[in-house]
N, C-alpha and C positions, 0 to 999 in steps of 0.2 A: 648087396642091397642097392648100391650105385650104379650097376648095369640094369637091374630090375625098372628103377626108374628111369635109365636111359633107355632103353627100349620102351617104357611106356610111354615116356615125354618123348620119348626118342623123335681209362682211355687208355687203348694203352701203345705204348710207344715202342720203338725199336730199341732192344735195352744199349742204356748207357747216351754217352753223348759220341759221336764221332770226333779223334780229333783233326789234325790239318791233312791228315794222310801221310804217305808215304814215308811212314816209322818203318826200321827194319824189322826186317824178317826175322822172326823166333822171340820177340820180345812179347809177352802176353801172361797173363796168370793163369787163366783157365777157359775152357770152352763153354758155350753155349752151341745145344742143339735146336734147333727149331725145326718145330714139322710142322708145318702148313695143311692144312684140311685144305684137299683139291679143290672143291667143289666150290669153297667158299674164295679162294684163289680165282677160280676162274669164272669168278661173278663181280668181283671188285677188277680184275685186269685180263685176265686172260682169253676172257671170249672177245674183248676187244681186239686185241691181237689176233682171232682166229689162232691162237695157239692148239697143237695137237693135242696138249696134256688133256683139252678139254673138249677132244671129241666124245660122241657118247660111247657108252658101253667098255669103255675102260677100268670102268670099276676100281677108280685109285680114293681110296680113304687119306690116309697123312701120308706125305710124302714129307723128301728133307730138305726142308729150304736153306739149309747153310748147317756148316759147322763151325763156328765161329768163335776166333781165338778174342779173348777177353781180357780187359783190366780190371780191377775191383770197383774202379769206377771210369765207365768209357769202353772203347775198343778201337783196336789198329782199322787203316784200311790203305789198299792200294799200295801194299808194303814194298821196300824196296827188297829183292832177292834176286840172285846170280839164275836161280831154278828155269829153266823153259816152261813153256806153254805146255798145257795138253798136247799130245797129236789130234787130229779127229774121231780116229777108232777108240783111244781114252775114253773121249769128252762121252762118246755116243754108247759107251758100255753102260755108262753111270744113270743113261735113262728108267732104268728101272727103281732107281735108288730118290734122283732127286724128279720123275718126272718129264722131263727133255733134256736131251743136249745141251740146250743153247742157255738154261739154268744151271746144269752143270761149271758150264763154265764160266759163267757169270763168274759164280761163286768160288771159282778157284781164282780168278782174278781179283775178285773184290777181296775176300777172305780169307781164300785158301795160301795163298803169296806169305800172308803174316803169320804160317804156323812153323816157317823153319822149314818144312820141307819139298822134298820132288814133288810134280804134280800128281804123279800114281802113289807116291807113299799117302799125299791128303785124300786123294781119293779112298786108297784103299783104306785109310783112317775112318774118313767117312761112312764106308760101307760098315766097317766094325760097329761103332759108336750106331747108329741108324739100327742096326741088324741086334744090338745088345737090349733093346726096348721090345719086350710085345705089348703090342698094339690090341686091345679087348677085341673079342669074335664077336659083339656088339656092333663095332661101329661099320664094317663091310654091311650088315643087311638092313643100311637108315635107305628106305626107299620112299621115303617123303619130306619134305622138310620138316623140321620139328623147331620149336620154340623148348629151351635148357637153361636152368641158371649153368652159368660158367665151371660154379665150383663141383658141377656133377661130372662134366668131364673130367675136370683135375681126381676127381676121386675115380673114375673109371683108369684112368694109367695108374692110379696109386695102390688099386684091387690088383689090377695087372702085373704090375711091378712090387710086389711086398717092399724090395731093397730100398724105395724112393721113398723120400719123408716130402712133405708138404713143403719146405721152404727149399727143395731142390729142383720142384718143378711150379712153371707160372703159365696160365692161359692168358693170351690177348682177345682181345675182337675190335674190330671195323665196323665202323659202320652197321653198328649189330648182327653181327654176324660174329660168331663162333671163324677165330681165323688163326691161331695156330698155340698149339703145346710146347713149350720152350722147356731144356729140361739144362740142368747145370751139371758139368762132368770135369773132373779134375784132367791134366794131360795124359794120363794113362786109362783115360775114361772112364773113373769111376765117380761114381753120382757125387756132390759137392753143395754145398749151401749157395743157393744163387746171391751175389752183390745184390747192397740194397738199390740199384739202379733198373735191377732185372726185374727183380722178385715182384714187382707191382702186379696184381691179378685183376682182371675183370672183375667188376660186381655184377653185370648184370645179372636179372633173374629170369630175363625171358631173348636170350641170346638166339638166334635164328642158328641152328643148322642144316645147312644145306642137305639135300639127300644124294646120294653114291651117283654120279655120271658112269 
């Protein structure tokens, strides 16, 4: 019934508080996934950039903005680990997962450092955790903008995914705009109750999402 009406229709914060940074590596509770709705991505930052994610006919739906090692209140960043960088052939493998490169590695920098491990073991974490969600045959054919309360895409991953309860997964948006599905996964990536720093969902009722670039 939630994709019925997302095809017919078809504040919130970055969870937690940051703290000083550069906590060690491997200290966390749990992850947060975030996936980023492209389109609305590259309407708040990315066409400024002339970023590639947002040429057209790419046809990217959610993509994975981070996989993010978590406190119960808060999160690491900029962690200190012994671990190397990506190489470039790494970083540029992951484009199909988070979108470009140069997000890739952002986010192994910012976030990926504070999971404890190498940079292909997070990648390849990443790709698991990303790859463990489908994503509704819904959201590929949005070929117009549409205006959505919030809570029908959270119910669209929660048709998709039976295993996901409601307080495992939270929608944000910008600037009104529909801007990403954040989902809570224990370290062996299985679904987990998000912190009450996460868990906050959008109300809107008339959330703008973008249509498929």
């Amino acid at each position: 019934m939630r994709n019925v009406i997302l095809a017919a229709a078809m504040a919130c914060l970055l969870p937690g508080t940051v703290r000083a940074g550069g906590e060690a590596a491997g200290d966390f509770d749990y992850y947060v996934m975030a996936l980023s709705w492209s389109a609305s991505w590259c309407a708040l930052e990315g066409d400024a950039r002339r970023d590639p994610q947002c040429n057209p006919d790419r046809g990217l739906t959610f993509v994975l903005h981070g996989l993010w090692p978590q406190y119960e209140d808060g999160y690491p960043s900029y962690c200190r680990t012994v671990a190397r960088d990506p190489s470039r052939s790494e970083t540029e493998a992951m484009t199909d997962v988070f979108g470009g490169a140069g997000a890739a590695f952002y986010q192994w920098k910012k976030h990926g450092r504070c999971a404890g491990l190498s940079a292909r073991d997070y990648y390849a974490l990443a790709r698991r955790a990303f790859g463990s969600i489908k994503i509704s045959e819904v959201f590929p054919k949005i070929d117009r903008d549409l205006k959505v309360p919030a809570d029908v895409i959270e119910g669209a991953f929660l048709e998709a995914n039976p295993g996901l309860k409601r307080d495992q997964v939270t929608v944000t948006c910008k600037d009104g705009l529909i801007q990403e599905v954040r989902i809570c996964l224990t370290t062996d990536l299985e679904p987990r109750r998000c912190g009450a720093d996460v868990i906050r969902d959008c109300t809107l009722k008339d959330a703008v999402l973008e249509a498929v670039r």
